[in-house]
FIMAR-406496 format. One record per residue: x, y negated, z negated of N, C-alpha, C, CB in turn. Coordinates in steps of 0.2 Angstrom, whole numbers, plus 5000, padded with zeros to 4 digits. Each point is the difference from the previous one (the first is absolute). Glycine has a CB too. Layout:
XYZXYZXYZXYZ;...
//
This chain:
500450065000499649945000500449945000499150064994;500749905010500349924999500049974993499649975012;501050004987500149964994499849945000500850064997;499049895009499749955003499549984997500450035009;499449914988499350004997499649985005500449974989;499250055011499450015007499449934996500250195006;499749795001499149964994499550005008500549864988;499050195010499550025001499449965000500650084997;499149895009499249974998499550055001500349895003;499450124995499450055000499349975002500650074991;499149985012499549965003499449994994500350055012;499549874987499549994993499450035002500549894996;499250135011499450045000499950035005499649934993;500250125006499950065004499550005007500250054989;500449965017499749975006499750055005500749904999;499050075006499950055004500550015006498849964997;501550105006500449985005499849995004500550044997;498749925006499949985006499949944997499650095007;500549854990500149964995500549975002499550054993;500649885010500749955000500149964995499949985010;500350054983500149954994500649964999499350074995;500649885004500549974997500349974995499850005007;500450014989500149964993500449965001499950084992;499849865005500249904999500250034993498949895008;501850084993500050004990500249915002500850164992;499249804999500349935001500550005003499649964993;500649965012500650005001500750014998499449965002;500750054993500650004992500050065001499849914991;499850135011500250104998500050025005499650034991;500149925018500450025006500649995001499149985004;501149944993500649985002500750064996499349855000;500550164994500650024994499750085005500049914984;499650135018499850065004500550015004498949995000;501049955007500550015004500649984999499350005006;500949984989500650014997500550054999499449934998;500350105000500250084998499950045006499750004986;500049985021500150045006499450064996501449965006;498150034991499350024997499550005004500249974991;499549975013499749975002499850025009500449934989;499650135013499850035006499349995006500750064991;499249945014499650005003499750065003500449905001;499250104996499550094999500350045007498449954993;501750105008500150055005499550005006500550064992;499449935014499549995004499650055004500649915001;499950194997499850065001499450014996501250045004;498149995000499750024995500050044998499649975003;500950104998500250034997500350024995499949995007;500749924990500050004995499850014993500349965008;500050084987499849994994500149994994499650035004;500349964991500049944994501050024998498250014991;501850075011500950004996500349975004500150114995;499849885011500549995006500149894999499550155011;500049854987500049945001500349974992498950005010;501150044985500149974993501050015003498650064990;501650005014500550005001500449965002499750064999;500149895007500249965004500049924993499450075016;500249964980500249934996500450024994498849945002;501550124998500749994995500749965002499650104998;500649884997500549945002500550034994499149885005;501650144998500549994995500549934999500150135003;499949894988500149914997500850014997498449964995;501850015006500750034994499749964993501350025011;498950054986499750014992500449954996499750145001;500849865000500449924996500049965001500550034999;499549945004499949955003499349975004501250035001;498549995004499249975001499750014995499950015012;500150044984499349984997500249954993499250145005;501349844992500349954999499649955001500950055002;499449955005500049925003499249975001501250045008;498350014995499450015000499849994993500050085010;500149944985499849974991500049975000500250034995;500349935008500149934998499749965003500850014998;499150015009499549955003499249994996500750045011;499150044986499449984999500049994995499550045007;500849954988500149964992499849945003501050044993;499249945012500249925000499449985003501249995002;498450055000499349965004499450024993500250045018;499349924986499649994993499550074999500149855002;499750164993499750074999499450015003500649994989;499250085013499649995006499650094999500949905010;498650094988499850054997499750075006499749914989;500150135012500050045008499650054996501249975009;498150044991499850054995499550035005500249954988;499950135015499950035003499350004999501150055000;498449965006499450005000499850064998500049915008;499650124987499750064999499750035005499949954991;500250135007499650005009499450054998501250005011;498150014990499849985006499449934997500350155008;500049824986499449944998500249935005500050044985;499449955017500149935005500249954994498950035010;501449924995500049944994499849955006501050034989;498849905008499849955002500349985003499549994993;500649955012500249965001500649954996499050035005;500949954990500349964996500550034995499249945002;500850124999500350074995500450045003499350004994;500749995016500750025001500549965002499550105002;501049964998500949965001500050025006500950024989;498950035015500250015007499150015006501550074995;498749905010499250005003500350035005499149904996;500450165005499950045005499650005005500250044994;500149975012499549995006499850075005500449865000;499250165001500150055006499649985005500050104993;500649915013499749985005499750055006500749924995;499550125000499250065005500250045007499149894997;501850095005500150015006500250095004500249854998;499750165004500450095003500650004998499450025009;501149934995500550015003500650004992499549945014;500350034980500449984997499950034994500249925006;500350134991499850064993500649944994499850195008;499849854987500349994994500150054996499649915002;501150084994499950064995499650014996500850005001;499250104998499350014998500450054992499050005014;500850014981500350054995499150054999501349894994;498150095009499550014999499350015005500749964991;498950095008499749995006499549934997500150145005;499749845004499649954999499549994997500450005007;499449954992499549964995499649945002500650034994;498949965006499949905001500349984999499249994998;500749955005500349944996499849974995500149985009;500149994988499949984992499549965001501150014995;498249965001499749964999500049934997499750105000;500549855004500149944998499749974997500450005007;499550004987499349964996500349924998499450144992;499949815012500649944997499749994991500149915015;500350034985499949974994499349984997501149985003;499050054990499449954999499749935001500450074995;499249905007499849935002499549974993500150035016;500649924981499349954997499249975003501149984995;498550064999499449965004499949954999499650055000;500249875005500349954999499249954997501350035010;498849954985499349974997499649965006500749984988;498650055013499649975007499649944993499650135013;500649814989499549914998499550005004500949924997;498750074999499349965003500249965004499449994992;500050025014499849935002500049934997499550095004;500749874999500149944997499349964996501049985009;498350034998499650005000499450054994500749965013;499650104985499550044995500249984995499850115005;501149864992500449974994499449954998501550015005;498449955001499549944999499450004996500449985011;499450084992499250005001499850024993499850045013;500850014985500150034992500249954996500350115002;500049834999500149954995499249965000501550005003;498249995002499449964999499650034997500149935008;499850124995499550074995500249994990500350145014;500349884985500249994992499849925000501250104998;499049865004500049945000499049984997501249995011;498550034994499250015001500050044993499650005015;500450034982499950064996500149944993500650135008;499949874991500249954995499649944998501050045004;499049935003499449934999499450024999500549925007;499350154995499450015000499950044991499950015017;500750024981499649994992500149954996500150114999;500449855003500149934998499349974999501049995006;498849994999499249985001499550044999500349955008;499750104993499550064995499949974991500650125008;500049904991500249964994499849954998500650035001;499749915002499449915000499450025000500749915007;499250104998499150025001499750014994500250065012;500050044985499650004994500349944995499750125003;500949874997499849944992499649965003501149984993;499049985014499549955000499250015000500949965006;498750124994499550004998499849994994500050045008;500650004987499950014995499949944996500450105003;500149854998500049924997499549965003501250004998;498750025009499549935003499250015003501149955005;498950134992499350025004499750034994500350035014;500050054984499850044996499749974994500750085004;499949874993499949994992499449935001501650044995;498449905011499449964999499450034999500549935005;499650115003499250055001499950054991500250045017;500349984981499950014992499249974996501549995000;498849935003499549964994499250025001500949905000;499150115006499349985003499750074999500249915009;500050144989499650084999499850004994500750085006;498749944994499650014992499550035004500249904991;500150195008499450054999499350004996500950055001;498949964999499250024997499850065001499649905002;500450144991499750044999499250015003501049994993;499050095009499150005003499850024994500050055013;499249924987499650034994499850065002499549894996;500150154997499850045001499450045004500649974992;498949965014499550015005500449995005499149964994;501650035005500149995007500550055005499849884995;500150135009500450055006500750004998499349965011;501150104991500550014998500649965006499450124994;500849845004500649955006500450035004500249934993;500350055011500350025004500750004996499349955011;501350124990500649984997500449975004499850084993;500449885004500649945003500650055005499949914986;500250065018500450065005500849964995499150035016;501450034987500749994998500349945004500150124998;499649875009500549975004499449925004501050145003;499249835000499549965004499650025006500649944996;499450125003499550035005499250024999501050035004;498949904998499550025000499250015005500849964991;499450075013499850025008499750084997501249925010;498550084995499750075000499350034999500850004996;499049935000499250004996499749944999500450084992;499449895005499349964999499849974994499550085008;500649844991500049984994499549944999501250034999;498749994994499449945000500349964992498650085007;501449854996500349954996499549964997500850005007;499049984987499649964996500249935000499850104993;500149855010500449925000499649964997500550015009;499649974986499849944994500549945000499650094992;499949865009500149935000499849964998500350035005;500049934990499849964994500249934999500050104995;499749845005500049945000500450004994498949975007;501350064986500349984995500349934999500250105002;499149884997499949924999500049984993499449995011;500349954989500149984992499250024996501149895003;498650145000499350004997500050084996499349905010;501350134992500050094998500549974999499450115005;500749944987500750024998500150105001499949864990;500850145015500450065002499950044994500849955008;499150114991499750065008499249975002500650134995;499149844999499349975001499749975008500349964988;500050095017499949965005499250035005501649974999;498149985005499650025007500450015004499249934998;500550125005500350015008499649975006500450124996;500149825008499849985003499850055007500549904994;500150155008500150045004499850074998500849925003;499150115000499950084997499950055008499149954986;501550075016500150035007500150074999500549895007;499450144996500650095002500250005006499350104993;501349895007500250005007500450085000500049855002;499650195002500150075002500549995007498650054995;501949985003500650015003500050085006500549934987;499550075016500150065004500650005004498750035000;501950014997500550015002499950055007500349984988;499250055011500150065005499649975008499950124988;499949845011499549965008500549935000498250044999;502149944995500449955002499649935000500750095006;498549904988499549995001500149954992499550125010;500349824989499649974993499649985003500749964993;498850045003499249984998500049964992499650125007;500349834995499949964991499349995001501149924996;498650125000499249974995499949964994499750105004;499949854998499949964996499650004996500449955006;499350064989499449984996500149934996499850124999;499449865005499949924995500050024992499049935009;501350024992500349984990499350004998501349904999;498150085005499249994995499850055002499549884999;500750175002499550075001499850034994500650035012;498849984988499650004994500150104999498949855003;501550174992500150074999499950024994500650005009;499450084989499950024995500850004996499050075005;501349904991500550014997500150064993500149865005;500450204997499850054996500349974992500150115010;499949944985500349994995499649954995501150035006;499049924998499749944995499150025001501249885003;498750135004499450015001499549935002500350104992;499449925011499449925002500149995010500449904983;499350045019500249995005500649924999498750075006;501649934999500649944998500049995008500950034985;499649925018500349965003500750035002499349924995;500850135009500650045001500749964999499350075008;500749864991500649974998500250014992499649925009;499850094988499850004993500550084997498549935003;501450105002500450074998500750004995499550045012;500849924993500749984996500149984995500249995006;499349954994500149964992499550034995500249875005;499450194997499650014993500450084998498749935004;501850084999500350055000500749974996499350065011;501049884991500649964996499849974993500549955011;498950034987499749974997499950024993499549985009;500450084992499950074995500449974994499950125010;500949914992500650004998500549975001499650074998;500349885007500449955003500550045003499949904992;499850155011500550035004499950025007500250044990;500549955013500149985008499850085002501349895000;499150154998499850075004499050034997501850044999;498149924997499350015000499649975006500150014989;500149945012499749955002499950045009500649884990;500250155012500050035007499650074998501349945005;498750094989499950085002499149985000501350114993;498349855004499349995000499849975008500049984986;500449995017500249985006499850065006501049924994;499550125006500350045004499150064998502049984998;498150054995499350024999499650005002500350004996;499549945006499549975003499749995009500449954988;500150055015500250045006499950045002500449974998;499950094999499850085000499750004997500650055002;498749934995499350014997499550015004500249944992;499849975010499749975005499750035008500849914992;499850105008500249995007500450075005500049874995;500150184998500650065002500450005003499450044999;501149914999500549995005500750014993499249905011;501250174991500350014996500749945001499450134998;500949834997500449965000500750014996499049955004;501450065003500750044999500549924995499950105016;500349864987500249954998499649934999501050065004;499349904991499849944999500649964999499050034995;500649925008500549915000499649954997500450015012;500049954984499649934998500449965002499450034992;500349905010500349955002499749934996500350065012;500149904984499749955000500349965006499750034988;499649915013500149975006500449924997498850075007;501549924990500549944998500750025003499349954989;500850135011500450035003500249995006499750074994;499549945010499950045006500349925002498950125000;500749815000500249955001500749985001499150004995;501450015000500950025001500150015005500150044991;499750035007500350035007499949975008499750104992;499549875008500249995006500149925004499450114999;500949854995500549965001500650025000499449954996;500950115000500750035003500050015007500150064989;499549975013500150015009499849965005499950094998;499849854997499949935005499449995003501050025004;498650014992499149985002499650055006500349864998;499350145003499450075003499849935005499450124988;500749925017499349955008499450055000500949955010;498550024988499750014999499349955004500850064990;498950005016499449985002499449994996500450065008;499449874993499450014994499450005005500649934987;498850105013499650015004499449954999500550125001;499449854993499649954998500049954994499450085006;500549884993500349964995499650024994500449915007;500150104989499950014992500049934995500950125002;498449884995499749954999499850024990499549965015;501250004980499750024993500349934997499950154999;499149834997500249944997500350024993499249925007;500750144991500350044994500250055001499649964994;501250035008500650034999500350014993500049965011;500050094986500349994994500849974999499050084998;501249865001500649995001500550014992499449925011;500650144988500550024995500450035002499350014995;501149985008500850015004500449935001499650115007;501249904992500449935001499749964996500450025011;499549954988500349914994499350004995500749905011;498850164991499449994997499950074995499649935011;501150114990500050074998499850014993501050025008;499049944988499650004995499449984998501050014999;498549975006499449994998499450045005500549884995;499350195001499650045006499549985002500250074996;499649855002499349995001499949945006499750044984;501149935018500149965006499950015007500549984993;499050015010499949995007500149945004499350064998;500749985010500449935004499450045007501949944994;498250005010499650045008500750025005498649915001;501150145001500350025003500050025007500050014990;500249985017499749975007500650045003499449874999;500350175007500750035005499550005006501050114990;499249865014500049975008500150095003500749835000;498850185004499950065006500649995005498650014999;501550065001500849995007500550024997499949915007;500750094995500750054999500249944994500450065015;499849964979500349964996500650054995498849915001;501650054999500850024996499949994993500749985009;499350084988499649994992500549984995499250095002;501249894993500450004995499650074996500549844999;500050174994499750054995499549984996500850045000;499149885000499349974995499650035007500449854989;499550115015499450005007499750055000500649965006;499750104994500150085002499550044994501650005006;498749964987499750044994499449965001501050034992;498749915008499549975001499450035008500949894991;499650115012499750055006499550044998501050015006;499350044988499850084999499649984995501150085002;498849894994499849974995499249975000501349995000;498649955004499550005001499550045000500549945004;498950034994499450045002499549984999500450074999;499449865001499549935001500049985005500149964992;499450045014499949985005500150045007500149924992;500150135007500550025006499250045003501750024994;498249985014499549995003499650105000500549875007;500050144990499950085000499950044991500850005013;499249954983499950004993500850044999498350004998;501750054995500450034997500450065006499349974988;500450035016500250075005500749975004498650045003;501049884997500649945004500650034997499349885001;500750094992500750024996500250105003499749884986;500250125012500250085001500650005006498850054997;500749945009500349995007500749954998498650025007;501149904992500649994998500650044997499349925000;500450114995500750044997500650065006499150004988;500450015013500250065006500349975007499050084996;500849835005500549985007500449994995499449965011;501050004983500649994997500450055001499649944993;500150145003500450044997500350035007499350024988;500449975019500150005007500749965004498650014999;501349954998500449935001500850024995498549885002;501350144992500650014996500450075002499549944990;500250105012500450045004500450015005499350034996;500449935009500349975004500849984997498749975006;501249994989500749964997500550044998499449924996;500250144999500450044998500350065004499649954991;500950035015500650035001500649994999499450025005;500950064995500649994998500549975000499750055001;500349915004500549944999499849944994500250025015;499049974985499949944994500150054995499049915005;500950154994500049994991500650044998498849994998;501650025007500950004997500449925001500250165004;499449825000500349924997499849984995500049975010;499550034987499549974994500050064995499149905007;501250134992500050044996499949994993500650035008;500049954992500149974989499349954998501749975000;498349995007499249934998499450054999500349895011;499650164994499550055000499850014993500350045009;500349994992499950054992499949954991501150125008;499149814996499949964993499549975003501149974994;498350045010499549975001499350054998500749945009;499450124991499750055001500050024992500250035013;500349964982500150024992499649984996500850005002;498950054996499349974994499549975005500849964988;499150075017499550005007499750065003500749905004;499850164998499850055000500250074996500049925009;499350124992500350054994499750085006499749904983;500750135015499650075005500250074999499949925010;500050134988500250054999500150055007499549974989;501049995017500150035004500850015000498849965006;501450104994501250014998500149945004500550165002;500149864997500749935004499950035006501049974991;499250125010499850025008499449995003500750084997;498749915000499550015002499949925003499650114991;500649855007500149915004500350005001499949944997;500750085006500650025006499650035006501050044991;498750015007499750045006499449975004500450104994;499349874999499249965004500449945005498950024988;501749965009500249945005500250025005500249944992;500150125011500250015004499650025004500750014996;498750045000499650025005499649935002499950144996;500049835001499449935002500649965005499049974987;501650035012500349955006499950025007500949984991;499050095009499950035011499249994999501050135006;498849844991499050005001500049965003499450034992;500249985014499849935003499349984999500850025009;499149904994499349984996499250065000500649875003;499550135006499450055001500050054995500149995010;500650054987499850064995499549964993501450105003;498649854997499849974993499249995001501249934998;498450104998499249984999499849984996499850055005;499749894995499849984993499150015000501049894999;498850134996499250004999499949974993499850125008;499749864991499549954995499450064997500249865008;499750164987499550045000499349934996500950154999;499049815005499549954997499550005006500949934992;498750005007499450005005500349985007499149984992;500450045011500350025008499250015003501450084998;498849945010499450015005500050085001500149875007;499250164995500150075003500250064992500649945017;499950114988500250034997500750004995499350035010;501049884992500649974997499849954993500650005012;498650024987499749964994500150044993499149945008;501350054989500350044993499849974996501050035002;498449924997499849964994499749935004501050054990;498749945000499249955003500549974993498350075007;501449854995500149944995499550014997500649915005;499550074987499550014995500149954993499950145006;499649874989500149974994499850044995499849895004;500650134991499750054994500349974995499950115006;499549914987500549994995500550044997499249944999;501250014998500750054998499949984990501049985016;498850094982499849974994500550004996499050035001;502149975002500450014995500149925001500650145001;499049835001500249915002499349964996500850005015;498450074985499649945002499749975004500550004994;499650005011499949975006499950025006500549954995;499450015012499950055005500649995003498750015001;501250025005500950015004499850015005500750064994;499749915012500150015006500450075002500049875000;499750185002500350065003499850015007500150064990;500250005015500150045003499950084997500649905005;498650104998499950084999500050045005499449974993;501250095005500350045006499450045003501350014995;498850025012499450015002500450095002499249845006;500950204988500250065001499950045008499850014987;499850005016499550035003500549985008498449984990;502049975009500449985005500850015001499049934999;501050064995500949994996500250075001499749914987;499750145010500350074999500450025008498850034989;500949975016500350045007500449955002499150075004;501149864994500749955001500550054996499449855002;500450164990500550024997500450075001499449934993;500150115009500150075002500350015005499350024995;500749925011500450025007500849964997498749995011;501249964984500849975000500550064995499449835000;500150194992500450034997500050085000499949904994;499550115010500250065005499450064993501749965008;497750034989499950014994499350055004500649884991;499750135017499450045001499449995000500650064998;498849985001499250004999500049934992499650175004;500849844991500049984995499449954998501150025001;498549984993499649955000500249984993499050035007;501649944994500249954995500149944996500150055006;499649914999499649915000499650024993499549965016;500550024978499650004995499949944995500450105002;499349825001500649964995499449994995501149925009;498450114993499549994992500050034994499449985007;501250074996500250054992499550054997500749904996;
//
């Protein structure tokens, strides 16, 4: 055997011999290769094989000296690591020291130490996945969305304090339930929210001159209405009964003056919720009309108010002629027993809150006796609706509510005035109907003028006696009471 030190390259992976491979090593280990006369150009016989070719790359070195000299060279170059590719694990791209290429051709073999194999499986490198940004446009749209979110409980927020301080807690003042007596119908329970759509309400409306000739609760009802609400047709109907309609008043007993209900019901015990539940009783006696809520208004109130929104235009259809007007309001407010005359010119006239109250007021002279007034009441209460939309009474808000204080009283919730206002703000005039159940022509004659005595005075009286026999199938088509023969006011 040669004593020659021999250096051998071996083939890093097992080829095909119809396979032209070539191994690329770096420069630095071609250069230092063919140095040593290592570094051969593969045999071009296909015949060739792997020994014959390993042989043509032995190279004798002398043992003293070159490989010496060679030591030294590669001390001196910088350290270069060369770590043999595992065989048969693919490596990546980035993880090897030599790249292989096959070029696929007949003509050109390579050495083989092994039968053939595939080629190795190149797997590249992993690829970061690279963060996909919004659209600039969706970035946006989600900033105004959060943006809208925020103002919107911001303002949720205001909102409920601002009901709770400027709506809930005044409307506070004005609720005073009343208990039902023990003759009277079982009431409606108050709903949770302001809805109040679905069904069909009948409203008891009391209105009281609270002048200086009664002392409070002690009062007459100038006004005495039910204004039946029907949510479901999207429908009011106010009925009026004349303050002199001559009826049976229960409890106390006797015939009286339906105005009379209230104050002989306050009277008792100076009490306000007497005064409404003998009221309200009297109603559903009379007349069978079961009554869900009550309102009371005194009218020095009502006046306020509609100077707050700047006066009512009001058509007057004929002139209102009273040489006693009782003039106990403003600078006279303390003497009940003061008259003045009172004159309002026919045609379109713009009323202040004295005007308006005196309008309603009257009832000397007017060419249609007490029926007149009624009517009058019913084109004001026409004319004020109109005023009160939503824009006037969140402008006048605070004035309202200090116009209306120790004026109105009603056992209707905070939701339950919320919702009637909403539902009465899409009514238009058409849905509104007024009827009088007093004298009239035909089938619309609800009552005859009369004189009886009234023996809780002594004296005789001017009434209106209801004419049932007519009233009953007006009541029954509006409160829906069927066949009902109801109409009872002789008790």
């Amino acid at each position: 055997m040669d004593n020659d030190p021999t250096i051998k390259i071996p083939s890093q992976r097992p080829t095909s011999t119809n396979d032209d491979t070539t191994v690329k090593l770096p420069p630095h280990m071609r250069k230092y290769l063919k140095s040593l006369g290592a570094l051969q150009e593969p045999s071009r016989d296909p015949n060739a094989s792997s020994s014959s070719i390993a042989e043509n790359a032995n190279v004798s070195i002398d043992s003293s000296n070159s490989l010496e000299q060679e030591k030294g060279k590669i001390e001196a170059r910088p350290p270069t690591q060369i770590e043999p590719l595992p065989d048969p694990v693919p490596r990546t791209t980035h993880e090897l020291e030599y790249e292989h290429t096959w070029e696929g051709t007949s003509e050109s073999t390579a050495p083989t130490t092994a039968p053939s194999s595939p080629p190795p499986v190149m797997v590249p490198p992993p690829t970061k996945k690279a963060h996909q940004r919004r659209p600039a446009s969706v970035r946006v749209m989600l900033t105004i969305l959060l943006l809208l979110l925020l103002l919107g409980g911001g303002t949720a927020a205001f909102g409920y304090y601002y009901y709770q301080t400027n709506i809930q807690a005044p409307l506070a003042r004005f609720i005073h339930p009343v208990s039902r007596g023990k003759d009277e119908p079982a009431g409606v329970t108050v709903p949770s929210d302001s809805n109040v759509t679905g069904r069909t309400w009948n409203i008891l409306l009391l209105g009281s001159d609270n002048d200086g000739k009664y002392n409070f609760p002690a009062l007459l009802t100038q006004v005495m209405m039910v204004v039946h609400v029907d949510t479901i047709q999207n429908t009011v109907t106010m009925v009026s009964i004349p303050r002199d309609s001559w009826v049976n008043v229960p409890e106390v007993g006797g015939m009286h003056k339906i105005d009379q209900a209230f104050f002989l019901g306050a009277v008792q015990h100076n009490s306000f919720d007497d005064g409404v539940r003998l009221a309200r009783l009297t109603i559903e006696k009379d007349y069978g009309i079961t009554i869900d809520r009550y309102g009371w208004v005194g009218l020095s109130g009502f006046a306020k108010v509609i100077d707050t929104l700047g006066g009512l235009d009001i058509d007057v259809t004929h002139p209102v002629v009273d040489d006693t007007y009782p003039d106990d309001t403003g600078t006279n407010a303390n003497n009940p027993f003061a008259y003045t005359r009172l004159y309002l010119a026919p045609g379109p006239q713009h009323l202040n809150g004295q005007e308006a109250l005196e309008y309603v007021r009257s009832r000397h002279a007017d060419l249609v006796g007490d029926i007149g007034r009624t009517q009058r009441q019913q084109q004001v209460l026409a004319a004020l609706k109109q005023k009160l939309n939503l824009g006037s009474v969140l402008g006048n808000l605070s004035q309202l509510i200090k116009d209306l204080t120790g004026s109105v009283y009603t056992d209707l919730s905070e939701q339950e005035i919320i919702g009637f206002a909403s539902f009465g703000h899409g009514l238009s005039g058409n849905a509104i109907q007024h009827i009088t159940l007093g004298p009239g022509s035909g089938n619309k004659d609800y009552g005859d003028y009369g004189s009886v005595y009234d023996p809780s005075i002594g004296a005789n009286q001017d009434v209106v006696i209801p004419h049932c026999e007519n009233i009953q199938p007006v009541i029954n088509g509006i409160f829906g009471l069927g066949d009902a023969q109801s109409c009872n006011v002789n008790g």
